[in-house]
KEKE-3310 file (N, C-alpha, C; in steps of 0.2 Angstrom, whole numbers, plus 5000, padded with zeros to 4 digits):
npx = (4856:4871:4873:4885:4893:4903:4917:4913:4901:4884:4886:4885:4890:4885:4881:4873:4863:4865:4854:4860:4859:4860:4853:4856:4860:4849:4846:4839:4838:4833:4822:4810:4805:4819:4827:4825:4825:4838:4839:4840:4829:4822:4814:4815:4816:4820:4828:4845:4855:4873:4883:4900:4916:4933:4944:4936:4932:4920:4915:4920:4903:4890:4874:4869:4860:4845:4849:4856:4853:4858:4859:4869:4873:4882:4877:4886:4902:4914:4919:4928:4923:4920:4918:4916:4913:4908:4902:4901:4904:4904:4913:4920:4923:4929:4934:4937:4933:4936:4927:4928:4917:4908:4898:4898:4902:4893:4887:4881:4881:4877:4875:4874:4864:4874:4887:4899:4900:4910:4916:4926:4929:4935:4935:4931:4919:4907:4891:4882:4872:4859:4849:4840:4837:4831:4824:4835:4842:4846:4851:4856:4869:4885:4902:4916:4933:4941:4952:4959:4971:4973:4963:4971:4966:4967:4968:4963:4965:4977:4979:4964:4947:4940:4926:4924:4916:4921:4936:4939:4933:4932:4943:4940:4944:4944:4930:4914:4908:4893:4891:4894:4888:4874:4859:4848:4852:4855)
npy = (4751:4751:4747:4750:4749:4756:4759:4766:4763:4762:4772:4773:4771:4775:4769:4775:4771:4775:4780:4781:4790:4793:4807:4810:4808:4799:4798:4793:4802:4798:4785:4781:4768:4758:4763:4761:4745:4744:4748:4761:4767:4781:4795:4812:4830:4840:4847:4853:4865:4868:4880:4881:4884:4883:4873:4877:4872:4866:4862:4855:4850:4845:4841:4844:4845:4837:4830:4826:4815:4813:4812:4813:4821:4825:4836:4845:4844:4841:4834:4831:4820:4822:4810:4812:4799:4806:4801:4803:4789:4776:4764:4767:4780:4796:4790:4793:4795:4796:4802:4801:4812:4816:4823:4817:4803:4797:4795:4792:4798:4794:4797:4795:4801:4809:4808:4820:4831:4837:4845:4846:4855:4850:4854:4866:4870:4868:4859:4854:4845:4839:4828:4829:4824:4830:4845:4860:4867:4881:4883:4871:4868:4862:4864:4855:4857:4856:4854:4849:4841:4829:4819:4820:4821:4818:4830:4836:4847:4861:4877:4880:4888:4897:4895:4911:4904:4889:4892:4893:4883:4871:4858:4840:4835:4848:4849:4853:4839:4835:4839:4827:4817:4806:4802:4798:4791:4779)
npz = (5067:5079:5095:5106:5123:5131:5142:5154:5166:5160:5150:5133:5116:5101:5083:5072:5057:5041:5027:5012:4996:4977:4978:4991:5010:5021:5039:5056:5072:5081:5090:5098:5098:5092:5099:5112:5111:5115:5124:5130:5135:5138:5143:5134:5139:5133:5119:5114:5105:5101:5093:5086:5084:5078:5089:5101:5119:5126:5144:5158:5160:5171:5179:5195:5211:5201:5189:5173:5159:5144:5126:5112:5097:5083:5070:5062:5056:5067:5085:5098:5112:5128:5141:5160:5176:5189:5200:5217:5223:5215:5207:5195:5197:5194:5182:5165:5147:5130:5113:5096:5087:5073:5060:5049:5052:5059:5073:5087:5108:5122:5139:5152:5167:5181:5177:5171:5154:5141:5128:5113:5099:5083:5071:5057:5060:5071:5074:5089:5095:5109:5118:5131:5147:5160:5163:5160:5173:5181:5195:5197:5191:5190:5184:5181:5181:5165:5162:5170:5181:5189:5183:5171:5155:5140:5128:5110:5107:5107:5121:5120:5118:5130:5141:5153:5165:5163:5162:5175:5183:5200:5201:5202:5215:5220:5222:5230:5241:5240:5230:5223:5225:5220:5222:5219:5206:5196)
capx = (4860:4873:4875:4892:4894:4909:4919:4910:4894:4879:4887:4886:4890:4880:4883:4868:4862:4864:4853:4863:4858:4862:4852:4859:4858:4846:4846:4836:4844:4832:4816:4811:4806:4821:4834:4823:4827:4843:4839:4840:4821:4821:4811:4819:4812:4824:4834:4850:4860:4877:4887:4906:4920:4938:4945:4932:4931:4914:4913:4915:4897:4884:4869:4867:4853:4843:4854:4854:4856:4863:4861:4873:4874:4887:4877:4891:4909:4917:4920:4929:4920:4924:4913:4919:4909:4907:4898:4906:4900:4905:4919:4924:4923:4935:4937:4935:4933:4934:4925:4926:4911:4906:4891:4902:4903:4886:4892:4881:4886:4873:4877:4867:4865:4879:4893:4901:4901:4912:4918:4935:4929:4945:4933:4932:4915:4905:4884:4882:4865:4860:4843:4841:4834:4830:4826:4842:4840:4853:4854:4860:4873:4889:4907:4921:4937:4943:4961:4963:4978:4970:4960:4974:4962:4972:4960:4965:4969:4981:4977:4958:4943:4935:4921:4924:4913:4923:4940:4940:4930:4936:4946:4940:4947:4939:4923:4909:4905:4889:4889:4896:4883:4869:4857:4843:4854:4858)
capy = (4754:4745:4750:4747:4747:4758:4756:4771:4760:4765:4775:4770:4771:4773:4770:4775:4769:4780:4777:4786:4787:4799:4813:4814:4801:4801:4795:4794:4804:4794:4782:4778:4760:4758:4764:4757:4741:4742:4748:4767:4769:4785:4803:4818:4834:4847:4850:4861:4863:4872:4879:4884:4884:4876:4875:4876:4869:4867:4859:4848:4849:4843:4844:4839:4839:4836:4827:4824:4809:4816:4810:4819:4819:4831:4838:4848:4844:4835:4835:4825:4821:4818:4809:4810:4799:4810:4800:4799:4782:4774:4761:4772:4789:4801:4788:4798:4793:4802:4799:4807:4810:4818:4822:4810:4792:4797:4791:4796:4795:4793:4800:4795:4804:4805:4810:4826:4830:4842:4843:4849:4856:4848:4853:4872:4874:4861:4859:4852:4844:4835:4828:4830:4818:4836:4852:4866:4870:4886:4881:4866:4868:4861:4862:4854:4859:4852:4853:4843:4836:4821:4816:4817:4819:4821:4835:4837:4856:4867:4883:4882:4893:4892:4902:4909:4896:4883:4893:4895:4880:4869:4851:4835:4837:4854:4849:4849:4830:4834:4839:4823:4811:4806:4795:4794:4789:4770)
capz = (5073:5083:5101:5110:5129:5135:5149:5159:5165:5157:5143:5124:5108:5094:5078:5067:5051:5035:5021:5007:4988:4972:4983:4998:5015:5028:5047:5061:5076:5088:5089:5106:5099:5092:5104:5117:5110:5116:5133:5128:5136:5141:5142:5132:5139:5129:5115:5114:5099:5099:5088:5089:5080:5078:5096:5106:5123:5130:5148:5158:5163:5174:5185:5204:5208:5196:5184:5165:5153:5138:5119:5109:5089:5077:5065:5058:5060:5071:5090:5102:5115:5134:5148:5166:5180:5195:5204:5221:5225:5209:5207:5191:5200:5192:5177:5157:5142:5124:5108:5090:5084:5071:5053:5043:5054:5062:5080:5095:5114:5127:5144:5158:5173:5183:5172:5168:5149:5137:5121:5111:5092:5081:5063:5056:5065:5070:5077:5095:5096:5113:5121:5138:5152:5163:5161:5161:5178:5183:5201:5199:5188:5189:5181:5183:5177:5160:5162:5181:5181:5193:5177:5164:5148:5132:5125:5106:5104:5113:5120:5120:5117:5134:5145:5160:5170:5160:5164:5181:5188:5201:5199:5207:5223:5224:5221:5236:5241:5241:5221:5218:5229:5215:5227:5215:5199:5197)
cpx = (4863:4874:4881:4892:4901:4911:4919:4905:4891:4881:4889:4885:4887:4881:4875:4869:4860:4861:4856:4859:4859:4857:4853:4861:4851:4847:4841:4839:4838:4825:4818:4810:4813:4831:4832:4824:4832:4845:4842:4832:4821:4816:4815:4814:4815:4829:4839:4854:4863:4880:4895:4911:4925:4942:4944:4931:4925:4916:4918:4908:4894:4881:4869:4863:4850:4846:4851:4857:4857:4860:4862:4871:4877:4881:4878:4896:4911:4921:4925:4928:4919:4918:4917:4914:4912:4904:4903:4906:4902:4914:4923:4925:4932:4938:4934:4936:4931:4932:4927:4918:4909:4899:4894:4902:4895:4885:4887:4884:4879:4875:4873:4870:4869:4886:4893:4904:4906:4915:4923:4930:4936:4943:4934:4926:4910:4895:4883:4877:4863:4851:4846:4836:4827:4829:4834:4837:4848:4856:4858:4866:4879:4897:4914:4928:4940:4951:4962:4966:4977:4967:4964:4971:4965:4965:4967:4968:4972:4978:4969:4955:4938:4932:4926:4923:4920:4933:4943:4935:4935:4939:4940:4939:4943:4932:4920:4909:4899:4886:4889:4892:4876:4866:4850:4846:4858:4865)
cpy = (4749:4750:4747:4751:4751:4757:4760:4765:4763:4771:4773:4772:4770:4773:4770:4773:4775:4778:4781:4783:4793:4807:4815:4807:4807:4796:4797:4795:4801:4793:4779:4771:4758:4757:4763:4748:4739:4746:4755:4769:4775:4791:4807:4824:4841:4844:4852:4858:4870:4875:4883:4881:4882:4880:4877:4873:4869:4861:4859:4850:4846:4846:4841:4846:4840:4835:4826:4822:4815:4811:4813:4815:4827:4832:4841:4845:4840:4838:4828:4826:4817:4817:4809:4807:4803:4806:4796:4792:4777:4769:4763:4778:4793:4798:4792:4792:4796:4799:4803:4805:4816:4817:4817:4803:4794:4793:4797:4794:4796:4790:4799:4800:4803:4809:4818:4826:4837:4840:4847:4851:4855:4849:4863:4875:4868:4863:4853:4849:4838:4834:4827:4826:4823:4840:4856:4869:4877:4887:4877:4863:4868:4860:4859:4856:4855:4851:4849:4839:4830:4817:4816:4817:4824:4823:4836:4844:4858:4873:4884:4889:4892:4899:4904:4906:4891:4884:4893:4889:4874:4861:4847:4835:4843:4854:4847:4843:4830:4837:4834:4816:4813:4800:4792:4793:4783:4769)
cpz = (5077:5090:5105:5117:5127:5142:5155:5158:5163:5151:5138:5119:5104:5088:5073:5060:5046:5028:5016:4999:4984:4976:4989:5004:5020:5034:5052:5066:5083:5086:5097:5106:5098:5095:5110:5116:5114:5123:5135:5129:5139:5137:5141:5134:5136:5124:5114:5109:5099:5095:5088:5083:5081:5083:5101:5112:5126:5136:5151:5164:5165:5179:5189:5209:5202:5188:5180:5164:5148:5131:5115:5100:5087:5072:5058:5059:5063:5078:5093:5109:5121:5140:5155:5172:5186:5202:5211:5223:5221:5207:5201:5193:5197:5184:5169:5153:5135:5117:5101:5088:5080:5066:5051:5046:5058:5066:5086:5100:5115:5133:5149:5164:5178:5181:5171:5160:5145:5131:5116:5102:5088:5073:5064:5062:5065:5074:5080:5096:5100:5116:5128:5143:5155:5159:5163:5169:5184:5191:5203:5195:5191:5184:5184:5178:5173:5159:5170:5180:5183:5189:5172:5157:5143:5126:5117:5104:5111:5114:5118:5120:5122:5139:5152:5165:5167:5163:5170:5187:5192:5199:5203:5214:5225:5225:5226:5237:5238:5233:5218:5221:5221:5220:5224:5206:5198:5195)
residu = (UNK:UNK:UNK:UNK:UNK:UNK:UNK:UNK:UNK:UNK:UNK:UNK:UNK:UNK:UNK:UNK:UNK:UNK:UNK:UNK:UNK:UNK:UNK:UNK:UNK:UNK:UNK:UNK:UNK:UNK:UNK:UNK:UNK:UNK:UNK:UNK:UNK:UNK:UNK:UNK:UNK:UNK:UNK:UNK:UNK:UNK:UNK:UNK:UNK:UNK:UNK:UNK:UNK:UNK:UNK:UNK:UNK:UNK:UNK:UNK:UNK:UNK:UNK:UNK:UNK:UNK:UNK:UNK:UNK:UNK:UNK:UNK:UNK:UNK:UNK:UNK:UNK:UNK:UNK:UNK:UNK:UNK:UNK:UNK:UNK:UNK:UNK:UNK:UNK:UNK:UNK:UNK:UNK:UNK:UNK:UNK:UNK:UNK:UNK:UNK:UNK:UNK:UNK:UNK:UNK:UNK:UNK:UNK:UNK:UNK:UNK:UNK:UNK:UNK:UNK:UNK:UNK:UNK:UNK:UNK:UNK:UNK:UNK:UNK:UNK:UNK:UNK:UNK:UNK:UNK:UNK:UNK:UNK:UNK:UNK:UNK:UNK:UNK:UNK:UNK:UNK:UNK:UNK:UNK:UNK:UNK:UNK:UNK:UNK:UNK:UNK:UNK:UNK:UNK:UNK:UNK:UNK:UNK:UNK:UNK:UNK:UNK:UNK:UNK:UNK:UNK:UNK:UNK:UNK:UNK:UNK:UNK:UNK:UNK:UNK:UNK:UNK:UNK:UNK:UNK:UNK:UNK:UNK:UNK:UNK:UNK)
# end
């Protein structure tokens, strides 16, 4: 496993190790010794595995309060997949940054708390599979809008496939202060 440092602080790239042979491969999508190593120590309390199809838009999502880390892995297909720090406090506030990740280079991201996340499908249908810091809590959800011109993020497909929430939420600027204050998140 190499872990690589992005230029969101506390988010990084994972590159796992594929053992391949005339049967198939295998991989590890997480070992607390070993992705605590690298300073990945955290408690995963859920699950959530999506599945969607080509051109897709999920997000940009997060929690306040009660914020969630994130550790994404593609099971199927292939995404491209966008972080935004929110945190108004943060000498990156408003800064993104986009990954491919898919089953084939077998590339995670991990999202710490803080951050707004979503993700573009650019495969026929891809599986979304994320551990979470938090539980899903439906009070405390937040979306930010994935098209915000203020943000600029060169989303790979035209003409998305996007929720209502995900349609209709506000930009940056729109957003309360007080969704984007995180005072217990480093």
């Amino acid at each position: 496993m190499t872990v690589s440092e992005t230029a969101l602080p506390g988010v990084r790239l994972i590159d796992l190790d594929v053992h391949e042979d005339d049967r198939g491969a295998f991989t590890e999508l997480w070992n607390a010794r070993d992705h605590g190593h690298h300073g990945l120590d955290t408690t995963f309390v859920q699950d959530n595995l999506s599945r969607s199809r080509e051109g897709v838009l999920r997000g940009l999502h997060f929690q306040n309060p009660r914020p969630q880390g994130k550790l994404i892995s593609v099971l199927k297909g292939e995404v491209y997949d966008v972080v935004v720090d929110v945190r108004a406090e943060a000498d990156t506030f408003g800064a993104w940054a986009g990954h491919a990740l898919s089953a084939e280079n077998a590339r995670q991201l991990y999202v710490p708390e803080g951050y707004a996340h979503g993700f573009a499908v650019t495969s026929g249908e891809a599986l979304f599979h994320y551990k979470c810091t938090d539980f899903y809590h439906p009070e405390a959800d937040q979306t930010l809008r994935w098209d915000d011109p203020s943000l600029g993020i060169d989303w790979p497909v035209e003409d998305p496939v996007l929720s209502d929430k995900d349609a209709t939420a506000p930009t940056l600027d729109e957003m309360p202060r007080e969704a984007l204050r995180f005072d217990d998140v480093r």
